[in-house]
Backbone as CSV, one residue per row, in Angstrom:
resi,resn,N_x,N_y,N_z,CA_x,CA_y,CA_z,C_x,C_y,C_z
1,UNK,0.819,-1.186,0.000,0.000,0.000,0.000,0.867,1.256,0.000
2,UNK,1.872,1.161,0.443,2.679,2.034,0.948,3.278,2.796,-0.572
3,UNK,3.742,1.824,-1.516,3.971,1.686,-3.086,3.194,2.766,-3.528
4,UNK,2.043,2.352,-3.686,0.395,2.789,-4.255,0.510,4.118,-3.885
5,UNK,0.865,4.453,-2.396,0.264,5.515,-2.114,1.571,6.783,-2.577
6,UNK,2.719,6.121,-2.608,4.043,6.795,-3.618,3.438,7.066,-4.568
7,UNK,3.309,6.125,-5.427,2.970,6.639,-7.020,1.536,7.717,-6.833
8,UNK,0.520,7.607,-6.308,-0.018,8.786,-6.360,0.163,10.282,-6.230
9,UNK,1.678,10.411,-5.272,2.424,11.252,-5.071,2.858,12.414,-6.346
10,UNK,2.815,11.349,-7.332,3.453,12.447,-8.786,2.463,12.473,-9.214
11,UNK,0.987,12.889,-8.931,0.009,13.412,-9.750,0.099,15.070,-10.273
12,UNK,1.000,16.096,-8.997,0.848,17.481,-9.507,1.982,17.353,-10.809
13,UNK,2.959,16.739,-10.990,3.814,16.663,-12.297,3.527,16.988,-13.421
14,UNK,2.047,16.521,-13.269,1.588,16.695,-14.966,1.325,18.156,-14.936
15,UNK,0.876,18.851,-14.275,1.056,20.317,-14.480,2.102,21.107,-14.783
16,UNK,2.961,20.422,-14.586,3.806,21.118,-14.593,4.894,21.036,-15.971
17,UNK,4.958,19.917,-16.392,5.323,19.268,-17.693,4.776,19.596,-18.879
18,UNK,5.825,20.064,-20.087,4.893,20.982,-21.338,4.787,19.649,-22.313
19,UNK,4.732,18.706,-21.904,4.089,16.957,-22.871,3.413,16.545,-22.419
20,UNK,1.905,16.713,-23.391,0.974,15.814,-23.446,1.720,14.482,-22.890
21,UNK,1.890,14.126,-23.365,2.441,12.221,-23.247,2.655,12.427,-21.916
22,UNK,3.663,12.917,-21.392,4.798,12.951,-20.135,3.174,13.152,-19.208
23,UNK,2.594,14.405,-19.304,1.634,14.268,-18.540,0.451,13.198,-18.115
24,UNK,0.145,12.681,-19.281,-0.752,11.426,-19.478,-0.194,10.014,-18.965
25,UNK,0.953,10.110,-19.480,1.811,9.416,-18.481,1.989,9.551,-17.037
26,UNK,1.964,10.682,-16.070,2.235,10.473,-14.764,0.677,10.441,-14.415
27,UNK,-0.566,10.697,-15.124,-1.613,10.688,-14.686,-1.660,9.072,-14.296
28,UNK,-1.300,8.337,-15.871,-1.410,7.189,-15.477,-0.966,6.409,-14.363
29,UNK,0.336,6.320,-14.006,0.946,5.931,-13.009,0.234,6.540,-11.749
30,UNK,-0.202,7.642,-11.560,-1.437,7.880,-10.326,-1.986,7.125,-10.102
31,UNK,-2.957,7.127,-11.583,-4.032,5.503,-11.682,-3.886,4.640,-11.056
32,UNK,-2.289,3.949,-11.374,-2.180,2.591,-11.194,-2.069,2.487,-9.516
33,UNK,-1.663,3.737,-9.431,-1.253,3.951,-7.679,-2.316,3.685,-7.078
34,UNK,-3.272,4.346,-7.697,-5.005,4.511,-6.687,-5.089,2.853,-6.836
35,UNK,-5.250,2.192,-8.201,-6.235,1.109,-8.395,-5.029,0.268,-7.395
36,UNK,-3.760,0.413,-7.344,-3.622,-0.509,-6.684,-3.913,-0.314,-5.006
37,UNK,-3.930,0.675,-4.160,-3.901,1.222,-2.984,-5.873,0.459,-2.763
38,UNK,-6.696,1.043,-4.090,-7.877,0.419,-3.374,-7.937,-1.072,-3.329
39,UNK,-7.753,-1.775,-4.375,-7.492,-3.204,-4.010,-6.722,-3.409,-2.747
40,UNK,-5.860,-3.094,-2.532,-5.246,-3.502,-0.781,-6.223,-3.609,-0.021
41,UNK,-6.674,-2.445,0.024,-7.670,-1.367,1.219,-8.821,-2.683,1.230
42,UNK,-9.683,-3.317,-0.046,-10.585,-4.248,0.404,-9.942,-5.705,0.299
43,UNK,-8.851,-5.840,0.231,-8.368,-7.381,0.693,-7.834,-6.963,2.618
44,UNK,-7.539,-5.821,2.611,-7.304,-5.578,4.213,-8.616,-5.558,5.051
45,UNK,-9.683,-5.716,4.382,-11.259,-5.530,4.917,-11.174,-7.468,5.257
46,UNK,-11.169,-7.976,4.291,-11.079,-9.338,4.306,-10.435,-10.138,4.638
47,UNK,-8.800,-9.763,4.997,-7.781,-10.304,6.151,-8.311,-10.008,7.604
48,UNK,-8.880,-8.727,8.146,-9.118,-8.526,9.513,-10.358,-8.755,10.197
49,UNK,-11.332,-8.607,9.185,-12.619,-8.303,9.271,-12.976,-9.883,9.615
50,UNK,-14.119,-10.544,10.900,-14.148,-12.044,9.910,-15.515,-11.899,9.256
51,UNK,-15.650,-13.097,8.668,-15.993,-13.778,7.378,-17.875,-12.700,7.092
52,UNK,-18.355,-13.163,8.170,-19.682,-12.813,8.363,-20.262,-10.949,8.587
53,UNK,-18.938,-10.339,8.724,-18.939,-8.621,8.706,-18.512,-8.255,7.192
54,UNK,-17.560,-8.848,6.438,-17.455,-8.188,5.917,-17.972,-7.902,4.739
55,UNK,-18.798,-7.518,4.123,-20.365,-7.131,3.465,-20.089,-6.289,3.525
56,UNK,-20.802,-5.564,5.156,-21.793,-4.821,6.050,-20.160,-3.897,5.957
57,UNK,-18.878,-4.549,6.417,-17.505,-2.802,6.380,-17.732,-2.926,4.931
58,UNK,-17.336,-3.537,4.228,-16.950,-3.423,2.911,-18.107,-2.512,2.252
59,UNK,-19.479,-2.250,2.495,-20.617,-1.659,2.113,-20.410,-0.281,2.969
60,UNK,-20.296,0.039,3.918,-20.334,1.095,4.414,-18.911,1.304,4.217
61,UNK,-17.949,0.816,4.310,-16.583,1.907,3.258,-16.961,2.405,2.182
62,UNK,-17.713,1.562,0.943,-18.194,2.290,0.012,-19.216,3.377,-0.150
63,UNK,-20.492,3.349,0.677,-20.815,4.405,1.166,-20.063,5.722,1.592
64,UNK,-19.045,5.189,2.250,-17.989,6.860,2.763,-17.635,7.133,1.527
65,UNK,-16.958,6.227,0.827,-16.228,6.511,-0.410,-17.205,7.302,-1.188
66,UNK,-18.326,7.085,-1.697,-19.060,7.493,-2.418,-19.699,8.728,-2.417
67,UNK,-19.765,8.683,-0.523,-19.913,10.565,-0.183,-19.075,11.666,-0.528
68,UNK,-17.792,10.732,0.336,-16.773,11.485,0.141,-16.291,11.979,-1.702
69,UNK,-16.456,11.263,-2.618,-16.896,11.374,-4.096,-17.581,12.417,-4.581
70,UNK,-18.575,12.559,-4.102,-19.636,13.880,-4.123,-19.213,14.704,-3.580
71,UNK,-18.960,15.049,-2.091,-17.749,16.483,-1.600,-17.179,16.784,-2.803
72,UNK,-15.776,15.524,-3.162,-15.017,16.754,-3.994,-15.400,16.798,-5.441
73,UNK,-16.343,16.606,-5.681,-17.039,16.798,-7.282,-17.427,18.484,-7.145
74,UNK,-18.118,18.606,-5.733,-18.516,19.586,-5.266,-17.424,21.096,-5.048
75,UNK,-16.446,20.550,-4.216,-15.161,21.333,-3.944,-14.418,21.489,-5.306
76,UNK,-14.538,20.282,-6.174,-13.774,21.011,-7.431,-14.301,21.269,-8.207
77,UNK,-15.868,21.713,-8.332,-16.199,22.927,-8.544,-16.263,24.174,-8.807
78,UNK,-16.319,24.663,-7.116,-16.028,25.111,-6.362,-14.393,25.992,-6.590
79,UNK,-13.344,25.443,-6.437,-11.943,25.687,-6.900,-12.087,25.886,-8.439
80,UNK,-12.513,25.080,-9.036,-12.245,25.431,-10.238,-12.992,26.588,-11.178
81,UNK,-14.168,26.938,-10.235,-14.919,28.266,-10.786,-14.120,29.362,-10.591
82,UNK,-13.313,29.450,-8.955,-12.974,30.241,-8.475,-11.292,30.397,-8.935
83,UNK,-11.090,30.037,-10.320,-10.130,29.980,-11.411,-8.502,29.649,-10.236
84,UNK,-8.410,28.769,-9.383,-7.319,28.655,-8.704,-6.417,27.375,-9.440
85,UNK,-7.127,26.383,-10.778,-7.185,25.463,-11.411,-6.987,24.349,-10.717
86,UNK,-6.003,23.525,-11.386,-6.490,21.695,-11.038,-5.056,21.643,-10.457
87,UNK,-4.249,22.526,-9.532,-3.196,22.179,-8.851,-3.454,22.216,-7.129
88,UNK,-4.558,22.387,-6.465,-5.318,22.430,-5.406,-5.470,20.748,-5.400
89,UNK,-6.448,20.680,-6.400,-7.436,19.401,-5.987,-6.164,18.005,-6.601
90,UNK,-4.986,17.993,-7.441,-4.127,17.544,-7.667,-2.840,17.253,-5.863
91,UNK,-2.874,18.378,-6.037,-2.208,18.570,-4.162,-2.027,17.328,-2.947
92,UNK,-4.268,17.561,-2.977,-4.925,16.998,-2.192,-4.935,15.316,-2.540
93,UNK,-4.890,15.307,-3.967,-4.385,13.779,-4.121,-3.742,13.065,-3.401
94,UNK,-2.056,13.870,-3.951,-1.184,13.405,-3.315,-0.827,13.111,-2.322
95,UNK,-1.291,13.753,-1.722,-1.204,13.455,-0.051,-2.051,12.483,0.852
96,UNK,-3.391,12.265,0.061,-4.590,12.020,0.586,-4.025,10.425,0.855
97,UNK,-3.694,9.585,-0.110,-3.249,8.100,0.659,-2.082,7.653,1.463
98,UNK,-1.554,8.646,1.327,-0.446,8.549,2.168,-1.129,9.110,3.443
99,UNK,-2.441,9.727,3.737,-2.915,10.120,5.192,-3.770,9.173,5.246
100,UNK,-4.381,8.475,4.510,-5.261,7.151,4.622,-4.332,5.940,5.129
101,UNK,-3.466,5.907,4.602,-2.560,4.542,4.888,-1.997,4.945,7.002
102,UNK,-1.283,6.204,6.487,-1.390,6.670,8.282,-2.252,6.471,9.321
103,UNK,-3.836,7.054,8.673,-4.812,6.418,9.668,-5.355,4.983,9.935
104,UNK,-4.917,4.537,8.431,-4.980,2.933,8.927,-3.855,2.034,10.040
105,UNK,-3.020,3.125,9.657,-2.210,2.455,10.868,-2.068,2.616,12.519
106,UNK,-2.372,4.176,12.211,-3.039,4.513,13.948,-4.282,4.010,14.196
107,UNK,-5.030,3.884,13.420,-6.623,2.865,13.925,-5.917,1.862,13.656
108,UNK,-5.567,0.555,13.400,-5.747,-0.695,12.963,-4.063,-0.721,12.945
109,UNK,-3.313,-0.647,14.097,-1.855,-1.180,14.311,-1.085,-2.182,14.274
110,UNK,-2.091,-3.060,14.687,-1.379,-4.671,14.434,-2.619,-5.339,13.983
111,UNK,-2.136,-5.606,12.118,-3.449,-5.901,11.075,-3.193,-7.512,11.453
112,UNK,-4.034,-8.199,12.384,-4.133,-9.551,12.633,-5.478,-9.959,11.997
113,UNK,-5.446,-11.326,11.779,-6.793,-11.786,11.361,-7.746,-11.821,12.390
114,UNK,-9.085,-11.771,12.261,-10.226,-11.587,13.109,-10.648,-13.383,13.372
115,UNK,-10.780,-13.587,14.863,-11.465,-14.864,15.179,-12.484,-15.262,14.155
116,UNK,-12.536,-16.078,13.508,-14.181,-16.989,13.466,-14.942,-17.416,14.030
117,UNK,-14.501,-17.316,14.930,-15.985,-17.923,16.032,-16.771,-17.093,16.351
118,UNK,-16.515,-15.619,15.839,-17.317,-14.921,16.733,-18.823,-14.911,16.130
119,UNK,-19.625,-14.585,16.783,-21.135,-14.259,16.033,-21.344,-13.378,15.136
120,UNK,-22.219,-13.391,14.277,-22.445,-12.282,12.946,-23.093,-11.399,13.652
121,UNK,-23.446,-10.160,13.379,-24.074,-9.537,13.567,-25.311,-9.046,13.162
């Protein structure tokens, strides 16, 4: 995850770079950063979580996700009416999984597997 959340790191690059390509290129490698950082994120739902919860996290992570989706559709908007362009909400990228991976580690410190025995909920 830690990888993932590097490569998202060079998303402001492309602004800054006068090639199409070069830019499309570090967008991509963002990409690959995100798609790989979210795949972790729900196999780490399914290593800790046991068997019978995880639906119910895995459904309400996507719920946050999906809010949180709408905020910044909203916020970049927002920024982008207010002509500050796409190096704000680029910024906030970068940083953003590398503070996700942090809080996964101050919530959830030692990622052990979850009993089976316990009852569903």
């Amino acid at each position: 995850m830690l990888v993932s959340a590097f490569l998202v790191t060079i998303a402001p690059l492309a602004l800054v770079t006068r090639n199409l390509w070069m830019a499309a290129g570090l967008l991509a490698v963002m990409l690959a950063g995100h798609q790989g950082f979210s795949v972790s994120i729900f196999s780490t739902i399914g290593d800790i979580i046991p068997k019978a919860r995880v639906g119910k996290v895995t459904s309400f992570g996507a719920l946050c996700g999906n809010l949180a989706g709408m905020a910044i559709v909203f916020v970049a908007g927002e920024i982008l009416t207010a002509g500050l362009g796409y190096g704000p909400l680029l910024a906030v990228a970068a940083v953003s999984y590398l503070l996700g991976l942090l809080w996964l580690h101050l919530f959830v410190p030692n990622l052990v597997a979850a009993p089976e025995d316990q009852a569903a909920l």
